[in-house]
C-alpha positions as CSV (number, residue, x, y, z in Angstrom):
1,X,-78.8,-25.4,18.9
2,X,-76.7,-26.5,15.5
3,X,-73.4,-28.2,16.2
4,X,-70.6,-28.3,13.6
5,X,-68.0,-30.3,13.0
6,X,-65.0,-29.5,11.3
7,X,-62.8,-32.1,9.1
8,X,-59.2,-32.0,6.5
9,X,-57.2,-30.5,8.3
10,X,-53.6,-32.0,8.0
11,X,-50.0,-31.6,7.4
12,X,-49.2,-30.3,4.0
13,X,-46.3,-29.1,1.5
14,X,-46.4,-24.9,0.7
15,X,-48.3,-25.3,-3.1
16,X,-50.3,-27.9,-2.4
17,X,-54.0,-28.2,-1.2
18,X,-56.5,-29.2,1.1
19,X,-60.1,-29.1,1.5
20,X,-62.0,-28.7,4.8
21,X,-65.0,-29.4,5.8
22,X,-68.3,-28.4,7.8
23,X,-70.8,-30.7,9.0
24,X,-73.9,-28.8,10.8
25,X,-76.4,-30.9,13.0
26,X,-79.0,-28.1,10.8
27,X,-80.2,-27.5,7.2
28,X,-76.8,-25.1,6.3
29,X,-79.3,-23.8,4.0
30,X,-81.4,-22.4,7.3
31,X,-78.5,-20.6,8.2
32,X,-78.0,-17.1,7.0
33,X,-74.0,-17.0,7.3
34,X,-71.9,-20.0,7.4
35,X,-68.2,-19.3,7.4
36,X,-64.4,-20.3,7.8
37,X,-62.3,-18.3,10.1
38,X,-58.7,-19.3,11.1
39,X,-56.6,-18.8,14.4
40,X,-52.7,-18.5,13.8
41,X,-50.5,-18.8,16.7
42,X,-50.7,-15.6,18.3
43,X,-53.0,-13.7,16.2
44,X,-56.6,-13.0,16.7
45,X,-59.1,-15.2,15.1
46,X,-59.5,-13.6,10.9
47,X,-62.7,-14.5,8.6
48,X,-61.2,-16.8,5.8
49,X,-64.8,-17.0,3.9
50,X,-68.0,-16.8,4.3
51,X,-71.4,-18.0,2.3
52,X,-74.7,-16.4,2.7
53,X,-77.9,-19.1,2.6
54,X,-78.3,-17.3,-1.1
55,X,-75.1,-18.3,-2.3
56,X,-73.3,-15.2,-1.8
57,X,-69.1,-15.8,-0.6
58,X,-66.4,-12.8,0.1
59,X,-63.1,-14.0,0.9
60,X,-60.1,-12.3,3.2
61,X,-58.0,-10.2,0.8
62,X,-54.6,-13.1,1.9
63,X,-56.9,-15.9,0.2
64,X,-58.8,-14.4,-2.6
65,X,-58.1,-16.4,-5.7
66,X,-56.7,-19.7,-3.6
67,X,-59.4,-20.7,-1.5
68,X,-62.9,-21.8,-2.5
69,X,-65.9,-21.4,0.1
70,X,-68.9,-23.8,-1.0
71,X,-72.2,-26.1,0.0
72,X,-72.7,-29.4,-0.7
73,X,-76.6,-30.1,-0.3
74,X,-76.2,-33.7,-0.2
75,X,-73.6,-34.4,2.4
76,X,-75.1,-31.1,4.4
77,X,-71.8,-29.3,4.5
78,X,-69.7,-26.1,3.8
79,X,-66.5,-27.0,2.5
80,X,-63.1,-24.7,2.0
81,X,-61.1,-25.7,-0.8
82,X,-57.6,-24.5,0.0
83,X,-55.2,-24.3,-3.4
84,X,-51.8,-23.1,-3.1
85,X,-51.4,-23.2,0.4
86,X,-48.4,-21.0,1.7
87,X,-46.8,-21.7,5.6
88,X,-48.7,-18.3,6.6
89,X,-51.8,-20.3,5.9
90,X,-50.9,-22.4,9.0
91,X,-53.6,-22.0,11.6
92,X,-56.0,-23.6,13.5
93,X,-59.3,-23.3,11.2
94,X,-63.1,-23.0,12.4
95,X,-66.2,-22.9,11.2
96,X,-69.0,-21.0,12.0
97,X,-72.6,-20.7,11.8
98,X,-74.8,-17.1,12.5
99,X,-78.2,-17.3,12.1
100,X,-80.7,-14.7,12.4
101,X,-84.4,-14.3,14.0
102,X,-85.8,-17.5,15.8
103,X,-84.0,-19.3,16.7
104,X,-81.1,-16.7,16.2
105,X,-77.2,-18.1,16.9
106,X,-73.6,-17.8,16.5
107,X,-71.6,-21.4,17.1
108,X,-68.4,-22.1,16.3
109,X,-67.1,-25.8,15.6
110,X,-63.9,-27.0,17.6
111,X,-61.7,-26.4,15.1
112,X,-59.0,-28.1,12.8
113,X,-55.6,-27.5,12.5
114,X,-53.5,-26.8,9.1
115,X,-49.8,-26.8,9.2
116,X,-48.4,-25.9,5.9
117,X,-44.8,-26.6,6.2
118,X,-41.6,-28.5,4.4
């Protein structure tokens, strides 16, 4: 079964940016969804973004326009570049692979936490 592992998270100033990544034990580009989804204290879990193995993204409505989903085929990962980052962006992020058929999955990574605060 893939593993992920999740990187960038950090402590940053509201307007500023980070990028996260995901590092899958699997060809990302064998996976038919990869995505982010983010945790904030006390909420359910929320889909951030998500990439389809065509290339495909969609993007929650809070992020559209500030945060980049994409692949990097040499380093294997899916990255989240977060621009503009706002203290409601605080939230323990994850990613997550779904893939269909055979093997078929759904894993999650263990997460990374973003604190956007002054």
């Amino acid at each position: 079964q893939v593993q992920l592992v999740e990187s960038g998270g950090g402590l940053v100033q509201p307007g500023g940016s980070l990028r996260l990544s995901c590092a899958s034990s699997e060809s990302i580009f064998n996976i038919n969804i990869m995505g982010w989804y983010r945790a904030a204290p006390g909420k359910q879990r929320e889909m951030v973004g998500l990439i389809s193995n065509l290339g495909s993204t969609n993007y929650a409505h809070s992020v559209e326009g500030r945060f980049t989903i994409s692949r990097d085929r040499t380093k294997n990962t899916v990255d989240l570049q977060m621009n503009d980052l706002r203290p409601e962006d605080t939230a323990v992020y994850y990613c997550n692979a779904l893939r269909y058929g055979s093997p078929s999955y759904n894993v999650w990574g263990q997460g990374t936490q973003v604190t956007v605060s002054s």
